[in-house]
C-alpha positions as CSV (number, residue, x, y, z in Angstrom):
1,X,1.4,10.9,-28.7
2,X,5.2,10.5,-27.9
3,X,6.5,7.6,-25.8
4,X,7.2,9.7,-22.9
5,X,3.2,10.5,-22.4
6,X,2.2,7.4,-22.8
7,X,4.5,6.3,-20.2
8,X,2.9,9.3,-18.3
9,X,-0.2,7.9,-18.9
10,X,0.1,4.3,-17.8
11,X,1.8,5.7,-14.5
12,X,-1.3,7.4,-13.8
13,X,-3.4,4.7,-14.5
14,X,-1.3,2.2,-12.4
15,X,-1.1,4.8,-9.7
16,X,-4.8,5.2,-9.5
17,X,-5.5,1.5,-9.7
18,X,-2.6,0.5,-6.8
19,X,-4.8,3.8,-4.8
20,X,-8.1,2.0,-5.3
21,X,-6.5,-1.3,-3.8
22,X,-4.7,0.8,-0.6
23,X,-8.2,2.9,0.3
24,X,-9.6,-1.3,0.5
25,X,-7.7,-1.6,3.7
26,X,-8.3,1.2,5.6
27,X,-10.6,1.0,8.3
28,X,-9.3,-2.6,8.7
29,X,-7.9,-4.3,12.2
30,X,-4.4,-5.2,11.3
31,X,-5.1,-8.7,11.6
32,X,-7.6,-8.5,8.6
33,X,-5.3,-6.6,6.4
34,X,-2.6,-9.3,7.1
35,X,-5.1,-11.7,6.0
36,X,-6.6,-9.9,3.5
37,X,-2.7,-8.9,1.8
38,X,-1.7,-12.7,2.4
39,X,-4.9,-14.0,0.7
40,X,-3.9,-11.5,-2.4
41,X,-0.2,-13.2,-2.5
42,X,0.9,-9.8,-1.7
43,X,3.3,-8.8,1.4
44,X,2.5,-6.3,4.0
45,X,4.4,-4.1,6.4
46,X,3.9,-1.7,8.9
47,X,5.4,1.8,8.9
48,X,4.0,3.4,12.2
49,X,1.9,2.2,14.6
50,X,0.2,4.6,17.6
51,X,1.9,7.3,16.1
52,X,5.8,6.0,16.8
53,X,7.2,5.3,12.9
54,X,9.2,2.6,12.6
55,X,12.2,1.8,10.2
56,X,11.7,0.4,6.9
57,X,13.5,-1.2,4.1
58,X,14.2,1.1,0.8
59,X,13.8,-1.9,-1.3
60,X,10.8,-1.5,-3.8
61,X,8.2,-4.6,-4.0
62,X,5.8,-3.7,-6.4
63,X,2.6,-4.9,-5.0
64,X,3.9,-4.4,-1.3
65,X,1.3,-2.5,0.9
66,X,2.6,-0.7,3.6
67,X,0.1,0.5,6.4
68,X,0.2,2.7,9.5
69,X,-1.6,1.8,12.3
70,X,-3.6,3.4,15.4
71,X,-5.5,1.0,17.8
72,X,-5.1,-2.0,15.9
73,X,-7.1,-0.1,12.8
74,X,-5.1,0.8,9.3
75,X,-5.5,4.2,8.7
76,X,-3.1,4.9,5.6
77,X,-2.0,3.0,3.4
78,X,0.0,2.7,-0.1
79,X,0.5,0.0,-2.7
80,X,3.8,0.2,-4.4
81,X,3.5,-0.3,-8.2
């Protein structure tokens, strides 16, 4: 295996483990996921909310969720790795 696919293959691995942690807050109020993000030592940001986007940063924070918002409910959300 050549180093180039097995740096393929630990980006999938970390991509599908920083997905597994993102699906844990959806369905979450946006006071839990603060909770739940701050209790993990991780930050978290919001990059809509009711459907109006807001700006974000283009710094990269591996660990970082970002979440949108509808109703005071997550209902995407990413993990940067």
């Amino acid at each position: 295996m050549t180093d180039n696919e097995n740096a393929a293959d630990l980006y999938t691995a970390m991509r599908k483990a920083a997905d597994a942690a993102a699906a844990t807050y959806v369905g979450l109020t946006i006071e839990a996921a603060r909770e739940k993000a701050g209790a993990a030592g991780t930050r978290l940001r919001v990059s809509s909310q009711d459907g109006e986007p807001y700006m974000l940063t283009a710094d990269h924070i591996p660990g970082r969720v970002t979440v949108s918002v509808d109703n005071g409910v997550v209902t995407t959300s990413r993990v940067e790795i």
